[in-house]
C-alpha positions in Angstrom: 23.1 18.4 -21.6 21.0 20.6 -19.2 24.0 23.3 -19.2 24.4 23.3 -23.3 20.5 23.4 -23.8 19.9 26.3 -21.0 16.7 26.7 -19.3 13.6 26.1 -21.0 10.4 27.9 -20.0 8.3 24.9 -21.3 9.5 22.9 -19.1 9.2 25.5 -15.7 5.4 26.7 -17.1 4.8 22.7 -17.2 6.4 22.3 -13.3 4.7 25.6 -12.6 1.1 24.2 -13.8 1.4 21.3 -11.8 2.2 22.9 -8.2 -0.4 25.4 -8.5 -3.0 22.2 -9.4 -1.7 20.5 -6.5 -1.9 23.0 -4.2 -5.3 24.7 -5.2 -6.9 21.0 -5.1 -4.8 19.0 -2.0 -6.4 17.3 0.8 -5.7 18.2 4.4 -2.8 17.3 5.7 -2.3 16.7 9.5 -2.1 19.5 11.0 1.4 19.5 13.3 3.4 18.9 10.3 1.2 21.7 8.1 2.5 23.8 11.7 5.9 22.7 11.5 6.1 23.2 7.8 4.7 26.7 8.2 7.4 26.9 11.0 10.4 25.9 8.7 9.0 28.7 6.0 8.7 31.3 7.9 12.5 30.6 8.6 12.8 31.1 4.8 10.0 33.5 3.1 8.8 36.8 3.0 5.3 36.5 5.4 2.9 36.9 2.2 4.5 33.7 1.0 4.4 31.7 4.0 1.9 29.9 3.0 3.1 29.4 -0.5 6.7 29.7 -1.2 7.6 26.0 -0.6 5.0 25.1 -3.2 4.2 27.8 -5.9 6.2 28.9 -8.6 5.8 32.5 -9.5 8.3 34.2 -12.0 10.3 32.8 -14.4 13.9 33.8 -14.1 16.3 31.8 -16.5 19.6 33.3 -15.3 19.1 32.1 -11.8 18.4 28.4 -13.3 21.3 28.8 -15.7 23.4 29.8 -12.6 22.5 26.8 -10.2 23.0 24.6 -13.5 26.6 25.4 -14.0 27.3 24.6 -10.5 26.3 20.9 -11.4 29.4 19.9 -12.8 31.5 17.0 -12.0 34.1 18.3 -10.3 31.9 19.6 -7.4 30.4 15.8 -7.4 30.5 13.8 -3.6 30.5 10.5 -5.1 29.1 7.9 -2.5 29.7 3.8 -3.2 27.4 1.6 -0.9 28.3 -2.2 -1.4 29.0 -5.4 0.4 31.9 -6.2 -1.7 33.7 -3.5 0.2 34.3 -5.6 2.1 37.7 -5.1 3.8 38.4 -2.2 1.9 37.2 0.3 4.1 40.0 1.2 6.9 38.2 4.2 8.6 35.8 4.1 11.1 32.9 6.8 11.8 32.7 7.8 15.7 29.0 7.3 16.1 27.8 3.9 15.1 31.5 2.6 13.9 30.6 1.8 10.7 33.6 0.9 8.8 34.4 3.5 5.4 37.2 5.1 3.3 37.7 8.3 1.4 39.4 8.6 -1.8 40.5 11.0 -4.6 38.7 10.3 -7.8 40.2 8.2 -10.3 42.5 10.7 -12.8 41.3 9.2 -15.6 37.4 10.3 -14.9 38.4 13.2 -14.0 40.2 14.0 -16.8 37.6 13.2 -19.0 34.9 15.1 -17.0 37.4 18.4 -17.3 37.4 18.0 -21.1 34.7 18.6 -23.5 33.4 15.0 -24.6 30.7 14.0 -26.4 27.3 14.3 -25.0 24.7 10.5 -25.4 22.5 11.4 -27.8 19.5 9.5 -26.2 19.7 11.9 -23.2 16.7 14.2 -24.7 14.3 16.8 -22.6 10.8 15.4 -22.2 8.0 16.0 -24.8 5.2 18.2 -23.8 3.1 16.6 -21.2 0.0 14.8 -21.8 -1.3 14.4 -18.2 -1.4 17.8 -16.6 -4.8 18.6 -16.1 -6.6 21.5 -17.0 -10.1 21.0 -16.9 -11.7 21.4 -13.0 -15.0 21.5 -13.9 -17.3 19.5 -11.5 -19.1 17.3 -13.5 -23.3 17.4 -13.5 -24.6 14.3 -12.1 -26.5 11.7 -15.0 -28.3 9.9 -12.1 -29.6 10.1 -8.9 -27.3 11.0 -6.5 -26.6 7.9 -3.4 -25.1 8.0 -0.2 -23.4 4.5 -1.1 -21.8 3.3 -4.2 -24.5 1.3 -6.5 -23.7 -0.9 -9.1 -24.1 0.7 -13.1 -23.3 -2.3 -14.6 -23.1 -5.9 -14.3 -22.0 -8.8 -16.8 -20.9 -12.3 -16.8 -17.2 -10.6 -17.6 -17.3 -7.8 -14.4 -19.1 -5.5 -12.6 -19.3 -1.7 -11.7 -19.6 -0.4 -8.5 -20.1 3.5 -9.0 -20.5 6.7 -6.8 -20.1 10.3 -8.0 -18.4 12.5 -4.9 -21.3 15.1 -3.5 -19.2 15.9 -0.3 -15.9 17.2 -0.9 -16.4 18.5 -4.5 -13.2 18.5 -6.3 -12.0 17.6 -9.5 -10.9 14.0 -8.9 -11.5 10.4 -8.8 -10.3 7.3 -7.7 -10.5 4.3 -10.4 -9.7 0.2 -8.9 -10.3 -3.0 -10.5 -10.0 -6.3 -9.0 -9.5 -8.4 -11.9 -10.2 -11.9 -10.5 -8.8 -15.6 -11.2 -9.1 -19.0 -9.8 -6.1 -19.8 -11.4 -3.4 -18.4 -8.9 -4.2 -20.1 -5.6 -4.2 -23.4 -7.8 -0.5 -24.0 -6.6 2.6 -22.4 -5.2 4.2 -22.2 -8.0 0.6 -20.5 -9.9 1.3 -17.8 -6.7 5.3 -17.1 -7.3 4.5 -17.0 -11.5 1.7 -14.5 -10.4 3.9 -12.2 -8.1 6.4 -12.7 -10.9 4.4 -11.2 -13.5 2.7 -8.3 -11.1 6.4 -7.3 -10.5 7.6 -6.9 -14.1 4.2 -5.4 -14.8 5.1 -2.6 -12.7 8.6 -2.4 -14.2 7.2 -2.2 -17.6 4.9 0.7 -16.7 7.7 2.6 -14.9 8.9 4.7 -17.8 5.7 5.1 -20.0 3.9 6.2 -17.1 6.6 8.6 -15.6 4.9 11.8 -16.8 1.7 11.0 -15.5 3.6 10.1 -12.2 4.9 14.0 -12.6 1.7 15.4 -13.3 0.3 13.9 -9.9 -1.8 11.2 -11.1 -0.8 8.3 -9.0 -1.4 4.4 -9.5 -0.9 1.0 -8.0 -0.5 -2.4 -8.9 -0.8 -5.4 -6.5 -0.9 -9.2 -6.4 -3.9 -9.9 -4.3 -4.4 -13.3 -3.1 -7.2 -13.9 -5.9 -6.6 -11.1 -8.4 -4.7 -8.4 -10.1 -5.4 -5.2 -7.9 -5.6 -1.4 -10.0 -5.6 1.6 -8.3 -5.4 5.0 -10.0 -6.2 8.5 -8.6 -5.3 11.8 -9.6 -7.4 14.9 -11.4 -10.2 13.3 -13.0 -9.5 15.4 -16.6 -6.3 13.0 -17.4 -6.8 10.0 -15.2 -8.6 7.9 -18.4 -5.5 8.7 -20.3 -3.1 6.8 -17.7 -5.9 4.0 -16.7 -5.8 3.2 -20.2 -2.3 2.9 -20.6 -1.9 0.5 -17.6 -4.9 -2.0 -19.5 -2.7 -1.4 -22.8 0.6 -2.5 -20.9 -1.8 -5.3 -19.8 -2.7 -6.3 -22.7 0.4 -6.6 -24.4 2.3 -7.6 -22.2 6.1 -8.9 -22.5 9.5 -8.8 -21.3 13.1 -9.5 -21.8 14.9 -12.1 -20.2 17.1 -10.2 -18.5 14.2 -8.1 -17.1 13.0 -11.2 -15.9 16.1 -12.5 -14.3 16.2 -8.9 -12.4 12.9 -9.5 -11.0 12.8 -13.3 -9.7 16.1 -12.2 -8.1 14.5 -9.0 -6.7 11.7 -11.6 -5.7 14.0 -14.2 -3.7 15.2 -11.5 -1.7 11.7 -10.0 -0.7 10.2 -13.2 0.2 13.8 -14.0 2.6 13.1 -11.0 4.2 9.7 -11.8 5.5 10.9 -15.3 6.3 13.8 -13.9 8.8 11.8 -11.3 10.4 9.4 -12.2 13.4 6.6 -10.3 12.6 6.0 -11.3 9.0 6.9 -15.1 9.6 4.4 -14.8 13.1 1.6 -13.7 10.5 2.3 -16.1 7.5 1.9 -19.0 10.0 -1.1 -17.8 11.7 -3.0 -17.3 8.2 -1.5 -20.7 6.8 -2.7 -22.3 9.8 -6.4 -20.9 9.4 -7.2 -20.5 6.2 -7.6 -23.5 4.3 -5.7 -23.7 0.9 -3.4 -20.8 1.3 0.3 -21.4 0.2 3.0 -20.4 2.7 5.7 -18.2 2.3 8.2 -21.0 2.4 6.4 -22.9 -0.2 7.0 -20.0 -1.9 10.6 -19.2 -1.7 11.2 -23.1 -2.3 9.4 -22.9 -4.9 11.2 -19.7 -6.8 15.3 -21.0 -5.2 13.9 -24.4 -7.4 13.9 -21.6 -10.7 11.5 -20.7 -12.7 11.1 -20.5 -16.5 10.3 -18.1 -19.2 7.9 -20.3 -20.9 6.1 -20.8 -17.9 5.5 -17.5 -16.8 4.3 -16.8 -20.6 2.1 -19.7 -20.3 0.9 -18.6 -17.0 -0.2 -15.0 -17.9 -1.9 -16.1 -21.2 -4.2 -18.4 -18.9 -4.4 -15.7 -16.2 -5.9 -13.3 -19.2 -8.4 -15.9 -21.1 -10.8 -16.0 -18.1 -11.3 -13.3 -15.8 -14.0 -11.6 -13.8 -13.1 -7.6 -13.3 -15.1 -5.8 -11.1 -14.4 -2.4 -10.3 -15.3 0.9 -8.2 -15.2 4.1 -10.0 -15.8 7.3 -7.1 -15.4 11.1 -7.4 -16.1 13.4 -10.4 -16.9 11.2 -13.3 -20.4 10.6 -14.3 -21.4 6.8 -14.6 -21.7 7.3 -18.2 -17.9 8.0 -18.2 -17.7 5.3 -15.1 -19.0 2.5 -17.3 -16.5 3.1 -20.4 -14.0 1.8 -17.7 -15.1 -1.5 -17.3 -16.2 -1.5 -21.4 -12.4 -0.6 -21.9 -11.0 -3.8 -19.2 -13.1 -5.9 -21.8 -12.3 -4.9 -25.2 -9.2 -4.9 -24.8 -8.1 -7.6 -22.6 -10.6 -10.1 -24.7 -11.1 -12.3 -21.7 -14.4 -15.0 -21.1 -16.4 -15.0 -18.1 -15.5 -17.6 -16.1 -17.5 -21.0 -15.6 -18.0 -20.9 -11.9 -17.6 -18.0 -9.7 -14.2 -17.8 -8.0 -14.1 -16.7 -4.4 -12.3 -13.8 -3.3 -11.7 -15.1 0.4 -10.2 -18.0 1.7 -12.0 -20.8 3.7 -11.3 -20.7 7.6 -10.2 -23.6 9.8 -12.7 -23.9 12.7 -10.2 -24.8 15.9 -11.1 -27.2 18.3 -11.9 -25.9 22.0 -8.4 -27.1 23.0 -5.4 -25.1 24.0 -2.9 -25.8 20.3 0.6 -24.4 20.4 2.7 -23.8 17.4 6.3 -23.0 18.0 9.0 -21.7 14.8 12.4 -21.5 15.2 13.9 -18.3 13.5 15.5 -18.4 10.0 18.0 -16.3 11.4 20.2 -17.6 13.5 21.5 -14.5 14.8 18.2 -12.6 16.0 17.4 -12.8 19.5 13.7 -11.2 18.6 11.2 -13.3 18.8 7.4 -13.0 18.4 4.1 -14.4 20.4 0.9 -14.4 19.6 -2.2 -16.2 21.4 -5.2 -15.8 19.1 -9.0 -17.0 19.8 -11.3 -17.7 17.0 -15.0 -16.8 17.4 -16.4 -17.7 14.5 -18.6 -16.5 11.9 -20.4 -13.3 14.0 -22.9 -10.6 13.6 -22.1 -7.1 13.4 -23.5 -6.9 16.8 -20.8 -9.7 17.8 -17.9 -7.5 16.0 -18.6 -4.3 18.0 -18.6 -6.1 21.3 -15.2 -7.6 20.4 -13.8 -4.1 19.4 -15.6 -2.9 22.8 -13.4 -5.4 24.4 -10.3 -4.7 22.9 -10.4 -1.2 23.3 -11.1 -1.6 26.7 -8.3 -4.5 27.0 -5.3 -2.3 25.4 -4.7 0.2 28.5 -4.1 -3.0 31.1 -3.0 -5.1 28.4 0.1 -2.8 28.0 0.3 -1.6 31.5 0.4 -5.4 32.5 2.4 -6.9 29.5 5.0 -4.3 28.9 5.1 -1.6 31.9 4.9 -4.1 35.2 6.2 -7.7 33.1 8.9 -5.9 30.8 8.3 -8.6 28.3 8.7 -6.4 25.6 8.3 -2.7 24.2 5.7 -3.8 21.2 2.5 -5.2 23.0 -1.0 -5.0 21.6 -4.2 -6.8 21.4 -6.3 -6.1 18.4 -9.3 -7.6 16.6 -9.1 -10.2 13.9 -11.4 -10.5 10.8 -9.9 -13.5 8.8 -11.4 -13.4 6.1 -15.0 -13.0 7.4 -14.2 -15.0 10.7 -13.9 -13.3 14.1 -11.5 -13.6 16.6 -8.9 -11.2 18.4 -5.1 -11.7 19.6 -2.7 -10.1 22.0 1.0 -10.0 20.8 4.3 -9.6 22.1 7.3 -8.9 20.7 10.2 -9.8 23.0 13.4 -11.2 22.9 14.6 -14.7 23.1 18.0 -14.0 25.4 15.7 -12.3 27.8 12.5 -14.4 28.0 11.7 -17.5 26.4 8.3 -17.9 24.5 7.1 -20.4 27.1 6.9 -17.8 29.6 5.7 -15.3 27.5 3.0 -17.0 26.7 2.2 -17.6 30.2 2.2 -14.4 30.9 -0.3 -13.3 28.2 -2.6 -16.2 29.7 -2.0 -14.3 33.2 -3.3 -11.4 32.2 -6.0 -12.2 30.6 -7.5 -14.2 33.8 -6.7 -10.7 35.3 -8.5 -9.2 32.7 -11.2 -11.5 33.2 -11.8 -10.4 36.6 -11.3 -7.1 35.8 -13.9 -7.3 33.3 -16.4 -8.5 36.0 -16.2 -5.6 37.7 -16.9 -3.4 35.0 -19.8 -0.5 36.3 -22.7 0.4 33.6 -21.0 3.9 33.9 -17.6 3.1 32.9 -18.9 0.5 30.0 -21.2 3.2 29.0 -18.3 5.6 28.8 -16.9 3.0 26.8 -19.0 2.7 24.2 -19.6 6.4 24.0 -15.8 6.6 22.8 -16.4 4.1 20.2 -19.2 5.5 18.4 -17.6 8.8 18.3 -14.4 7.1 16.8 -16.7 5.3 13.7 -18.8 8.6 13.5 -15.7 11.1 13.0 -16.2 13.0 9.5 -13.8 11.5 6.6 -10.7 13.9 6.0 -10.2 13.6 2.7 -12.2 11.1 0.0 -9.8 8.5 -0.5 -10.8 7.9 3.4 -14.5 7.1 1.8 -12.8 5.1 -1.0 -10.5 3.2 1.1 -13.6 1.7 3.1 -15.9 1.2 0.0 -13.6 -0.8 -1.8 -12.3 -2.8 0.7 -16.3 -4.0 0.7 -15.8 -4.5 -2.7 -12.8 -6.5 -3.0 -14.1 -8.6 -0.1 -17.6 -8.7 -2.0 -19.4 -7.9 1.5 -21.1 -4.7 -0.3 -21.5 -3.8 3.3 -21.6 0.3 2.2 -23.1 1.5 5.6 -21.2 -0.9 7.5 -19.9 2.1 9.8 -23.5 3.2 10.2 -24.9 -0.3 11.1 -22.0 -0.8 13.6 -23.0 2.4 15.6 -26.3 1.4 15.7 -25.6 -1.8 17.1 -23.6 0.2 19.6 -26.2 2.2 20.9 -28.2 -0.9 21.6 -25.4 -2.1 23.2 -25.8 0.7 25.7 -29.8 0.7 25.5 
């Protein structure tokens, strides 16, 4: 189609529009691989487009286009076939890893076809103009006061509006998320599989219709949060209403075929097996399901979806999910909160949902653990892995900020000897860490190990973890002002380094947000506590 139709300069102006937005606009990047790409162009390009030539396009030139289009042809094609029903099939073996494959002529009957001139499918079309690509950059003029924190605009028994117009970096774009919040999906494990269920073929269903926007750089996500239907969307302010709007739409009228639902709940049986078979993910599903009271496990889950799950229920299941909601959102960058507030006005009208009764939590209650040693031991799902996974966690319980910096002064100060001990002198295992745990609001920190069960059992790993930290214990005691001063110096410089790029800022506000802490100046707080720490 491409080769009958020719180049089309709508289309390269279109792309052309696009780079040049995203490079005018784009964040920074880190800087060895902005050095290495510079490397790798000047390798390439002219030196006055070093900078440039891997992202800018600068002259239109259809007979070079039309040229690398006729050499897309089938008979140049390397066709690759990866499937497990190859299976003794393939009588070659590769020299490096021995994987097992076979090489073949293409069938004559394909081929034949391909050489002849047959009839092109008449769906296959070039894309309409583009809706999304932005043109307006304008920095909008504030309609408030200007805050150093995100303030709420707007608050009603149906949501609430957390809003902060960008000051700092000044560029034309924003960052749009709603938590749209219900009681009903931790009400049972089957509630949690419908609701992943319908999360997943609400992504599907917004995969084509919000494909151009996905071209013209506006980006969005959809996830299944433990209490709530999670919407991110970024991207040049000037369209980003248009695709926001589109994904409440899709929302709102929301259906699906059979078979697309078929293709997901299989899709689903194999993503919840994969976290079942691997260490890591199982290691944390228990640890949660253990200490936070009402959560559904992972195997609860997959018995749950392997039982089968019907149409009518999931139909039934996002019709409740929809009637009562509570959406509460954070709106940040270059929108006024006039604009800010049509967001949430537009979750309402058209989703038609009633405030909910009683408020619904957004984090789980915690398990307070007796002051007793309590071991719980998993045998892997799969048979065949030797890896294995150990954790010893302590709960502290519910602390103040003050509490939470000394526990991140403690780990940062554990991580050096924790490693050297654990993984350099022991061997137990390459992936050792101890890190601070915040589950959900409760304190405590862990030290893991990931190790192998045909080398050490998990007995005497865990011994070994409790040897260290007596160690540490003594080590700790020994500790000079200096050296815990020095300490604390580090930290404060690590929560006072400048945000890169805004979705840094973003990333931290909302998470107060969807937490419902509202904890803005958390960062701020903690350093102060710090420096009392020292004082």
């Amino acid at each position: 189609m491409l080769q009958k139709t020719g180049p089309d300069q709508r289309i390269w102006e279109e792309i052309q529009k696009i780079e040049a937005n995203e490079f005018h606009y784009q964040e920074q990047t880190d800087p060895v691989e902005y050095v290495e790409s510079l490397c790798e162009n000047m390798q390439l390009f002219p030196k006055e487009d070093i900078l440039t030539g891997d992202q800018l396009l600068f002259e239109y030139k259809p007979e070079i286009i039309a040229e690398a289009l006729n050499q897309l042809c089938p008979q140049r094609a390397n066709l690759i076939l990866l499937s497990a029903s190859h299976e003794g099939q393939c009588h070659l073996k590769e020299k490096w890893f021995g994987t097992q494959y076979n090489v073949e002529d293409i069938d004559k009957h394909w081929s034949d076809i391909w050489a002849s001139d047959f009839m092109l499918n008449p769906d296959l079309h070039l894309p309409e103009e583009n809706r999304y690509i932005a043109t307006d950059f304008d920095l909008k003029v504030a309609d408030c006061p200007q805050t150093e924190y995100p303030v709420s605009i707007l608050n009603t028994q149906q949501g609430c509006l957390w809003y902060k117009k960008d000051d700092k970096f000044k560029i034309p774009k924003a960052y749009i998320r709603f938590h749209l919040i219900s009681p009903l999906i931790q009400q049972s494990a089957e509630n949690v599989v419908l609701f992943d269920t319908f999360v997943n073929i609400f992504a599907h269903n917004l995969a084509e219709p919000a494909y151009e926007a996905d071209v013209a750089q506006l980006e969005y996500k959809l996830v299944a949060g433990e209490h709530g239907l999670i919407i991110r969307v970024k991207g040049f302010n000037h369209k980003l209403p248009l695709l926001f709007q589109l994904i409440i739409d899709h929302l709102a009228d929301f259906s699906f075929t059979p078979e697309v639902f078929e293709m997901i709940t299989e899709q689903l049986k194999k993503t919840y097996f994969n976290i079942l078979i691997k260490p890591e993910t199982l290691a944390k599903d228990i640890r949660l399901l253990i200490l936070e009271h009402g959560r559904w496990s992972m195997t609860d889950k997959y018995e749950t979806l392997m039982k089968g799950l019907s149409i009518d229920s999931l139909l039934l299941f996002v019709k409740a999910f929809k009637s009562q909601l509570f959406a509460e959102g954070l709106v940040q960058g270059n929108f006024t909160s006039s604009e800010s507030k049509e967001f949430l006005d537009y979750v309402v009208e058209k989703l038609q949902f009633l405030p909910q009764v009683h408020p619904c939590p957004v984090q789980f209650q915690v398990t307070d653990l007796p002051t007793a040693h309590l071991l719980c031991k998993v045998k892997t799902l799969n048979k065949g892995d030797a890896n294995s996974e150990v954790t010893v966690y302590y709960q502290s319980g519910a602390r103040s900020l003050r509490e939470y910096s000394l526990m991140e002064l403690l780990v940062m100060y554990m991580e050096e000897p924790c490693f050297d001990f654990l993984r350099t002198k022991q061997t137990l295992g390459y992936h050792v860490y101890p890190t601070c745990r915040n589950t959900s609001g409760i304190l405590g920190f862990s030290v893991t190990v990931a190790t192998q069960a045909t080398k050490y059992n998990s007995e005497l790993v865990d011994k070994k973890i409790e040897e260290f930290l007596s160690c540490f214990e003594e080590k700790l005691k020994q500790l000079t002002e200096e050296a815990f001063s020095t300490q604390v110096t580090a930290l404060i410089k690590l929560k006072e380094c400048e945000d890169s790029h805004l979705g840094e800022e973003v990333d931290r506000n909302w998470t107060e947000v969807v937490t419902q802490q509202y904890l803005f100046d958390r960062l701020v707080r903690e350093v102060r506590k710090n420096v009392k720490v020292v004082i």
